[in-house]
VEXSEMI-85777 format. One record per residue (C-alpha): residue number from 0; x, y, z. Coordinates in steps of 0.2 Angstrom, whole numbers, plus 5000, padded with zeros to 4 digits. Layout:
# VEXSEMI-85777
atom zati:NUM X:X Y:Y Z:Z $
...
# end
This chain:
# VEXSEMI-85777
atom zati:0 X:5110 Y:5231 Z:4923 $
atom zati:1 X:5095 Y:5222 Z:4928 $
atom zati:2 X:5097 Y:5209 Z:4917 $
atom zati:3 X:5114 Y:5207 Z:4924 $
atom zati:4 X:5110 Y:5205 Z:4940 $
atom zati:5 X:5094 Y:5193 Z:4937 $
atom zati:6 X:5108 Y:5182 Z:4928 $
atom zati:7 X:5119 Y:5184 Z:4941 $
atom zati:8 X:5104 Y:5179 Z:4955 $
atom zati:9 X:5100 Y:5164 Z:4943 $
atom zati:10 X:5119 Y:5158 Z:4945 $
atom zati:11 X:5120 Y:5160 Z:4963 $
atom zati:12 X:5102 Y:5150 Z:4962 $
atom zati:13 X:5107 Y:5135 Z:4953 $
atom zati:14 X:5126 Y:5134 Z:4961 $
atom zati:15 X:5112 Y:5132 Z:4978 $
atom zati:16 X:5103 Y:5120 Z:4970 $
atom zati:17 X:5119 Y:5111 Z:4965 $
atom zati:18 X:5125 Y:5110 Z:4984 $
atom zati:19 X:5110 Y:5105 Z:4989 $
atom zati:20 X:5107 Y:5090 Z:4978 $
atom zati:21 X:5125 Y:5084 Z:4979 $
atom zati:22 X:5121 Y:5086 Z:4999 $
atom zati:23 X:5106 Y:5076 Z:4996 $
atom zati:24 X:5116 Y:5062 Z:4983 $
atom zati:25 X:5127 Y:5059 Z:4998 $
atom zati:26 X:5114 Y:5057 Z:5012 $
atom zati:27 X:5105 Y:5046 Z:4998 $
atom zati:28 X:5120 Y:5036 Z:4997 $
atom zati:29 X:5124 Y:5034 Z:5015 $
atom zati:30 X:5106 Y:5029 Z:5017 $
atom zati:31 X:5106 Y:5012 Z:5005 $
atom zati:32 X:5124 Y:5010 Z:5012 $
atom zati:33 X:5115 Y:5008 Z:5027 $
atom zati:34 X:5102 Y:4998 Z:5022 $
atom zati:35 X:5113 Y:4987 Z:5014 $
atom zati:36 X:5122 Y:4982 Z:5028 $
atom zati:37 X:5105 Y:4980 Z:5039 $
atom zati:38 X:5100 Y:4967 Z:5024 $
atom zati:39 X:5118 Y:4958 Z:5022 $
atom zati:40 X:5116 Y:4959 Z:5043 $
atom zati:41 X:5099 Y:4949 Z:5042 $
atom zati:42 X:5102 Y:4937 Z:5029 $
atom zati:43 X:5114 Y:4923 Z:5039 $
atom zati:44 X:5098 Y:4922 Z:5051 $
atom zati:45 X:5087 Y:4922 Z:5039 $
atom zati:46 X:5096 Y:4909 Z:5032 $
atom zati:47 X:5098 Y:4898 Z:5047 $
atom zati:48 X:5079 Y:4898 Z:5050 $
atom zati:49 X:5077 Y:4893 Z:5033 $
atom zati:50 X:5087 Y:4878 Z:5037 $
atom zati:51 X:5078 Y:4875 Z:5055 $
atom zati:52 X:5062 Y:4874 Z:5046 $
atom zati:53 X:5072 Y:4862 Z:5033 $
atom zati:54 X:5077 Y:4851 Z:5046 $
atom zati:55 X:5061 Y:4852 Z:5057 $
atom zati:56 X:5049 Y:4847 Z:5041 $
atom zati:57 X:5062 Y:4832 Z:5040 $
atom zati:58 X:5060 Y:4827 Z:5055 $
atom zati:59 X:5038 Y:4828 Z:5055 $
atom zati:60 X:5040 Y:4817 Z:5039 $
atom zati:61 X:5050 Y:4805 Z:5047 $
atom zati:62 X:5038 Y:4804 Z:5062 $
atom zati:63 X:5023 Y:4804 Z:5050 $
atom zati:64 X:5028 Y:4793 Z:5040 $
atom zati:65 X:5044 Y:4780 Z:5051 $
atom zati:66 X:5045 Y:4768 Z:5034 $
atom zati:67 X:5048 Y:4783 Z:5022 $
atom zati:68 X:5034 Y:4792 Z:5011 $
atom zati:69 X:5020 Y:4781 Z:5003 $
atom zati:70 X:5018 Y:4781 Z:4986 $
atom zati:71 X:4998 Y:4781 Z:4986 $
atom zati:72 X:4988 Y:4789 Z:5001 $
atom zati:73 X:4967 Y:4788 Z:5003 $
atom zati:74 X:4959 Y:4803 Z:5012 $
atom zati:75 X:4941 Y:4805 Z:5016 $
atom zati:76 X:4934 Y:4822 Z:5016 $
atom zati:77 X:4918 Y:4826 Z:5023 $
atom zati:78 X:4906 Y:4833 Z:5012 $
atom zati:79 X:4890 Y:4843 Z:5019 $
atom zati:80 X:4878 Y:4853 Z:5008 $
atom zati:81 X:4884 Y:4850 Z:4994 $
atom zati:82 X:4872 Y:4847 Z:4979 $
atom zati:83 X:4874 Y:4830 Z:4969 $
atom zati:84 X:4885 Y:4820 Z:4982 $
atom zati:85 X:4875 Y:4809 Z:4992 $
atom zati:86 X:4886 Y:4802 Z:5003 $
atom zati:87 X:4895 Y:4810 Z:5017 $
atom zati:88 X:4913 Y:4807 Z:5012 $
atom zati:89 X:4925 Y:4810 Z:4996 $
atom zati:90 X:4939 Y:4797 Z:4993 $
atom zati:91 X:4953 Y:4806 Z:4986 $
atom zati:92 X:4968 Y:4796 Z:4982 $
atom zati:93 X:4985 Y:4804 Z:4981 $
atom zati:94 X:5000 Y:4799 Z:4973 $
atom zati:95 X:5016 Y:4803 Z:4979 $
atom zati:96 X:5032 Y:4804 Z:4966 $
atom zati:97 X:5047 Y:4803 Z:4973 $
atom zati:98 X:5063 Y:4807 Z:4968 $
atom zati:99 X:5082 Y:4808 Z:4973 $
# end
């Protein structure tokens, strides 16, 4: 009879623990569900900002730079403390590829 009953109890234990995790499957579901729908809601803003700064890096690049963007540029970067350079400026010269 004990072992009867201890199998019985072991039954009833993993039928609860069936109830529970299929409780737990759906609150899990209704969670990403949720989620999901919080992301999708975000994206179309996201988006649109994306395209703002899109259009407002145009626009600086157009100001910079009224005739289009050069193909060669010369910057001068100070150079303090720095062993072997014994002027007070680096030339650097950039070159800009563009494409269509």
């Amino acid at each position: 009879m004990e072992i009867e009953d201890k199998f019985d109890m072991l039954l009833r234990m993993l039928e609860e623990f069936e109830r529970k995790r299929g409780k737990a499957d759906q609150r899990r579901r209704a969670d990403f569900q949720s989620l999901k729908a919080a992301v999708e809601s975000w994206m179309p803003e996201v988006q649109k900002n994306a395209e703002e700064l899109q259009i407002s890096v145009g626009d600086c690049h157009a100001q910079k730079f009224p005739n289009g963007i050069p193909s060669r540029m010369c910057i001068k970067i100070p150079v303090q403390d720095q062993p072997g350079y014994t002027n007070d400026n680096v030339d650097i010269q950039i070159h800009v590829l563009q494409t269509s």
